[in-house]
N, C-alpha and C positions, 0 to 999 in steps of 0.2 A: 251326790246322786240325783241332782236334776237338771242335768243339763241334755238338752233333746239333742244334741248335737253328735256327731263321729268326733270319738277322741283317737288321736295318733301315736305313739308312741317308738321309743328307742327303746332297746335289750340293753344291758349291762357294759356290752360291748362294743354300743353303741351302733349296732347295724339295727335296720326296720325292715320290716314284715307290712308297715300300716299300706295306705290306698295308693301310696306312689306309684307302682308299677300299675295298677288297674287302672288310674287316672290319666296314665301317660296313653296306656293300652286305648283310652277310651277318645283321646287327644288324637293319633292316630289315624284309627278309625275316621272320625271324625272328616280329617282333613284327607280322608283316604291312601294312608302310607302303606295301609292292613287291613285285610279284610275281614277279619272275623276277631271278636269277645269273646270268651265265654268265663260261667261264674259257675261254680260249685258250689251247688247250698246242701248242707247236711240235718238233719234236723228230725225231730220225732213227730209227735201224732200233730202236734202243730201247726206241720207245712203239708200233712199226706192231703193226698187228691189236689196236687197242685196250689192250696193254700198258702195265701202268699207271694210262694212264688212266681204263682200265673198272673198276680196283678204287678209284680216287680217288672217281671217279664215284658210283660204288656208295655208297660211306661218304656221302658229302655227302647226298646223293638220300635215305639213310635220315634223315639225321639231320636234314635244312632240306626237305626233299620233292621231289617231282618225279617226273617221269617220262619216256624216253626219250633216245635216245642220242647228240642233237644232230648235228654236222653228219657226213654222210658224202660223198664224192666219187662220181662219176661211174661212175668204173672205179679199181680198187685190183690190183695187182699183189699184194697178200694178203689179199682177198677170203676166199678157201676156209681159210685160218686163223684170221678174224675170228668169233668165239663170242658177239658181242653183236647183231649180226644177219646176218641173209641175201642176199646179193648176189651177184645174179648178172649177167650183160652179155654182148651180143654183142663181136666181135672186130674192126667196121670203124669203132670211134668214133677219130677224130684226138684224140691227146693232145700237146697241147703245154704245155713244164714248164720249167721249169730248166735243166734240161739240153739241152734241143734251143733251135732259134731259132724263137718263134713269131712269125706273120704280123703286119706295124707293126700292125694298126687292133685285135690281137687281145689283150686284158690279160690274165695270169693272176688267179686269183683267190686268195686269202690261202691256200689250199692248197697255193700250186704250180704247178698245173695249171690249164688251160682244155681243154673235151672240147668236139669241133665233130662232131657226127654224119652220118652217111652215108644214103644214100637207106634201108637198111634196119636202121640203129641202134634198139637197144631194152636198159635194163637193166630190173632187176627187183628190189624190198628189200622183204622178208618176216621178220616180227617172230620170236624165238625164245623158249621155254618156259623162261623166267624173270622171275623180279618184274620187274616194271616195263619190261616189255622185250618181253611178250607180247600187244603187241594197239599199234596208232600214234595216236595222238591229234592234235596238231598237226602238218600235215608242209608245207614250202613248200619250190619250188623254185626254188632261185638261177641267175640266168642274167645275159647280158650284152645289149648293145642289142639289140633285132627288132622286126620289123616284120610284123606278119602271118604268123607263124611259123604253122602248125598241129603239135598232138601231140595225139598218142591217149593218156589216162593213164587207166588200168584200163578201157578199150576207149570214155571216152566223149573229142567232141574238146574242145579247148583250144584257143586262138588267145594265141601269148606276143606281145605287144608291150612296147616301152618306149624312153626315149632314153637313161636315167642307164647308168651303165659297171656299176651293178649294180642287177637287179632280182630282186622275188618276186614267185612267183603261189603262194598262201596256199591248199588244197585242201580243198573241203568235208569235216569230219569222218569224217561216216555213209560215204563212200566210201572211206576209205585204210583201215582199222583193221586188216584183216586182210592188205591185201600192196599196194603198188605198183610198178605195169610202165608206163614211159612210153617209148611206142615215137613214132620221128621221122614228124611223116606229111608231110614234104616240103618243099620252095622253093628259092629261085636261093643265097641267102645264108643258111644258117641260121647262126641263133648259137652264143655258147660258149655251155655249157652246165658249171656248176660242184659242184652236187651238191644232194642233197636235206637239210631240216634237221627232226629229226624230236625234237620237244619235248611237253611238257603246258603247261595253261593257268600253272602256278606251280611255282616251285623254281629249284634247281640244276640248269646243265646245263653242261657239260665236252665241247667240241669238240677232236679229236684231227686234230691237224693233221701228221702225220709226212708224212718224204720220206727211201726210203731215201739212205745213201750219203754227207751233204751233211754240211757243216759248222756251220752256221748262218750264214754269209756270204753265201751266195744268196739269204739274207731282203732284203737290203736292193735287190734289183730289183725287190721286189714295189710298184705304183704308187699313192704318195701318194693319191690319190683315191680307187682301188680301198679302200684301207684308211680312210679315211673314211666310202665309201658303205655297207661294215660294217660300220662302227658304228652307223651309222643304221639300217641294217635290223635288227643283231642287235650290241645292246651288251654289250661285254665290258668286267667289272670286274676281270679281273685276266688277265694275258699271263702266260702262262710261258714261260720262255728254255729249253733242256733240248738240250745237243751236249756232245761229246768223244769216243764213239767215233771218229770218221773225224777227228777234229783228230788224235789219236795214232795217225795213220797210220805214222809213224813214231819206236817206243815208245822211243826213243832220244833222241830233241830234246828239247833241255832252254829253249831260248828261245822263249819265244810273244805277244814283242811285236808281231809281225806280226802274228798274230790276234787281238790288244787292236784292235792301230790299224784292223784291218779290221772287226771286229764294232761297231767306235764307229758307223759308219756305220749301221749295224741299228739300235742303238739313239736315234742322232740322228733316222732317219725315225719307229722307232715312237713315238719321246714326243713328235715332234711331231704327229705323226697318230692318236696316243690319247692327249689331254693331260690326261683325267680318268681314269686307267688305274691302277690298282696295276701292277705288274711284280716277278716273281721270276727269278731268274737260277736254275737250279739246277746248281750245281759237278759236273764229273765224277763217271763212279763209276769205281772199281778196275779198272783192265786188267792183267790177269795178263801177265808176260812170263819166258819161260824163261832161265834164270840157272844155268850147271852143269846139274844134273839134277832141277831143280824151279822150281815158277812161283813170282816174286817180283812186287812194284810195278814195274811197271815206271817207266824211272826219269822220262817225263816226264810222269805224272800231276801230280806236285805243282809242278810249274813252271804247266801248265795250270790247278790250282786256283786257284794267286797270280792270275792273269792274269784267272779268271771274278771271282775274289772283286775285284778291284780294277776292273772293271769295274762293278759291283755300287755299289761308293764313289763313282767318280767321276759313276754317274750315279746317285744318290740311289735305288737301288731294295731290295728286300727280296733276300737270298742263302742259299741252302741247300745246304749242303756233303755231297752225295750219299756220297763218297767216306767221311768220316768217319761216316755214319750207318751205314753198312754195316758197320764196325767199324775202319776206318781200313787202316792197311800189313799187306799179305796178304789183304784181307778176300775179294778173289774168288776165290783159289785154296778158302780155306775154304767157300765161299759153293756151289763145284764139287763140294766132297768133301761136301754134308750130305746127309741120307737123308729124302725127297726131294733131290735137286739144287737146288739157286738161280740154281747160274750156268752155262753150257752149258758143253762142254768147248774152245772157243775163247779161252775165262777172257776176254773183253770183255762178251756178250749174258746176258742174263738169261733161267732161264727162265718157264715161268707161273707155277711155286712161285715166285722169285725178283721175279717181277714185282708178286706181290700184295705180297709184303714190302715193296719200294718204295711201293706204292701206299698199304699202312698207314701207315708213318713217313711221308710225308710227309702223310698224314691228319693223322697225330698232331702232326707238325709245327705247321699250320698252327693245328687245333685248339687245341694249348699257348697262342700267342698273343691267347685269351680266358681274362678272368678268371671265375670262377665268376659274381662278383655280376653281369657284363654278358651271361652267356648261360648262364642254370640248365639 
């Protein structure tokens, strides 16, 4: 358990899931065979408001190209923390998630959520004054079956139709660049509505798929199809796995075979519904827990790590031990005391200092696994 490095692996039956196909993807690219990356990062309160992944983002985007900040949802409960754009919403769109029970005919979409709006629903996503980040290029938005839908998007109308469980309507360039507002302009049934995806013509692009709270076990209600008809629309070459806070709900349990055998399920639907996918797992990080009169590991990080990492094995995919990159036993109490902070005083969360850190090393991470000669 301390090697900083991506580990790889074979399944049983000897096929891999690990960074091959992302590396190749990334080779490509590169050398211009293909024009676009993208990654799927899943993850709980961790990565919300683009932690992490907007510094992951960032590094890639410099180093392979691109521009903008791929998918956003709907309505975000940390919106007004989010530093990588501007979002704002009314307050009558119906979210249905995870956590509530949404309507039989209604699917979440690979977010979580499905957002069904109301006679006078409207959000609004406005670029911010940073590279790559201040002005929109490609922007489409995902939705679910309609029919004659009407929307007003930056005041001119729209009419969304379609039958598939996911569709896009692809928005004229010259119009979005500087802000999009798509207000509901009405009907008997409108649709869900799952967020906007705001890219350039070529690059890297890193979708932040958080939810706070969750385990990574409520991935596996997300609908085989749904997670097909995204790939179609918008291929992803590499999934990232990223939970434990809320698995160490209780920093005490030390057996986590019940969330092996639960999370298998996660991963039996996603390899079979991404079956040209890289996938990483990435292991815990450090949860402080008080001990006498100061914070120690608590003690069932490392049970939790055995259990990501063996999960990692038995399904052939790539594994990255958060926990030891950060510097291994103790490292988030230290991580609380540096000048900036890293870790909030809860000693689980990360802060923005602490988040870009993460977001370097596993830059670096990934990075290590090219040799010089295959990518100068």
């Amino acid at each position: 358990m301390t090697y900083t490095g991506i580990q790889e692996y074979q399944d049983s039956t000897g096929m891999s899931k690990d960074l091959t196909h992302f590396l190749n993807a990334l080779q490509d690219l590169h050398a211009h065979k293909r024009k676009k990356v993208r990654i799927a990062y899943f993850g709980d309160s961790m990565i919300e408001a683009d932690l992490i992944t907007g510094d992951l983002r960032d590094s890639l985007q410099a180093r392979f190209g691109g521009e903008g900040i791929g998918f956003v949802q709907i309505t975000s409960v940390v919106a007004q923390w989010r530093t990588s754009i501007r979002h704002t919403f009314s307050e009558d769109w119906r979210d249905y998630h995870f956590k509530n029970k949404p309507p039989e005919n209604t699917l979440l979409g690979i977010c979580g959520h499905a957002f069904v709006p109301g006679p006078e629903s409207w959000v609004k996503y406005s670029p911010v004054q940073k590279p790559g980040l201040n002005h929109f290029n490609r922007v489409g938005l995902l939705y679910g079956p309609a029919a004659n839908t009407n929307l007003l998007i930056n005041d001119k109308p729209y009419t969304l139709n379609g039958a598939d469980v996911l569709n896009e309507l692809v928005l004229p360039q010259s119009d979005v660049q500087q802000s999009v507002t798509l207000k509901f302009g009405g009907g008997d049934t409108p649709p869900a509505l799952y967020g906007l995806s705001f890219e350039s013509d070529s690059g890297v692009f890193v979708d932040n798929y958080s939810f706070r709270g969750i385990t990574g076990l409520e991935l596996a209600h997300l609908s085989g199809q749904m997670i097909r008809q995204m790939q179609q629309a918008h291929t992803y070459d590499l999934v990232v796995i990223h939970y434990g806070a809320n698995v160490l709900f209780r920093p005490e349990l030390t057996d986590y075979n019940w969330y092996g055998q639960s999370m298998q399920k996660v991963m039996d639907s996603f390899g079979k519904n991404w079956p040209n996918t890289s996938f990483l797992i990435v292991g815990t990080a450090d949860r402080g827990y008080m001990k006498e009169d100061h914070f120690v590991t608590a003690p069932g990080v490392r049970p939790l790590l055995k259990t990501q990492h063996e999960l990692a094995e038995d399904n052939g995919t790539a594994y990255w031990n958060l926990f030891a990159a950060m510097g291994g036993e103790g490292s988030m109490a230290r991580w609380v005391q540096e000048s900036p902070a890293y870790g909030k005083k809860d000693h689980t969360h990360f802060t923005t200092y602490g988040a870009r850190r993460v977001g370097a090393l596993l830059y670096k991470a990934i990075m290590d696994e090219f040799s010089e000669e295959e990518l100068p």
